[in-house]
N, C-alpha and C positions, 0 to 999 in steps of 0.2 A: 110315159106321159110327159109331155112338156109343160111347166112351170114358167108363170113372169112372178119372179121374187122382186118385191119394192121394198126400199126400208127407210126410216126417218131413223137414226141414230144420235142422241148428243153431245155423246165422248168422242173425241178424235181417235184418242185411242182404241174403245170397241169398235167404231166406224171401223179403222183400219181392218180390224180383226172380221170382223162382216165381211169386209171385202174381200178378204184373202180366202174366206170358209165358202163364198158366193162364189170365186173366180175356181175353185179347186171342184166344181160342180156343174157349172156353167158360163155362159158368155156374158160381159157385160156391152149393153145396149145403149144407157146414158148413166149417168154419176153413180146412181143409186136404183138404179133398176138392170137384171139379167135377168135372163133367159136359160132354163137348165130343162134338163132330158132325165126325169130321176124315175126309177119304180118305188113303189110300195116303201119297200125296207129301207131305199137310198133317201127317200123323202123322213122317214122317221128319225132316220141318223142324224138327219139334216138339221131337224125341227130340235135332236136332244145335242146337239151341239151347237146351236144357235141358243139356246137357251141359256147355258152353259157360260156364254158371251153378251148378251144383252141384259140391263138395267130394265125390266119389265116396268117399271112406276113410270120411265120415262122414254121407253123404246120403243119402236114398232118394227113387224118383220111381218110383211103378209107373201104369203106364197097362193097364187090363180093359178089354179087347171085349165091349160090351155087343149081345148080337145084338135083333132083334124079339119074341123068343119069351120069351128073357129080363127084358127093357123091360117087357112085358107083367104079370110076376108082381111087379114090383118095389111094394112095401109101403112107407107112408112114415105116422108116428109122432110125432105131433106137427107142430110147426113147419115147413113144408117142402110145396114144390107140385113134380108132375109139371111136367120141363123134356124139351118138345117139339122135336125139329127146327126152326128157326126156317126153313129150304129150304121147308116144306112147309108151310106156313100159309094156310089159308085166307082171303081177305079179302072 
């Protein structure tokens, strides 16, 4: 399933760390928003090591189900390319 992960973070330094657990997952899109391709178990790992990382009184980390139908109508506005499944690439 594809994921648009967004997060509001206050520490530079957890930021940093967000970023690095977000880029080791999936694509980053703008600052603080990717794009990831996770199942089930990859999404939970996600979730218990992002917790791990984040100040919950002052964090946020939302992770959207992006389905195919969805995927499909998604509009983009300048700067910025459709991020494809990398599973499924033709070569």
């Amino acid at each position: 399933m594809k994921y648009l992960v967004s997060f509001d973070v206050s520490s530079n330094r957890r930021r940093r760390s967000v970023v690095k657990l977000c880029l080791s997952v999936g694509f980053r899109v703008q600052k603080s928003v990717f794009e990831s391709f996770m199942d089930a178990r990859q999404l939970g790992d996600f979730e218990f090591e992002m917790e791990k990382i984040i100040d919950p009184e002052t964090d946020s980390v939302r992770m959207y189900p992006i389905d195919a139908q969805a995927d499909t109508g998604v509009r983009i506005v300048g700067n910025g390319k459709r991020i494809e499944n990398p599973a499924f690439k033709v070569l």
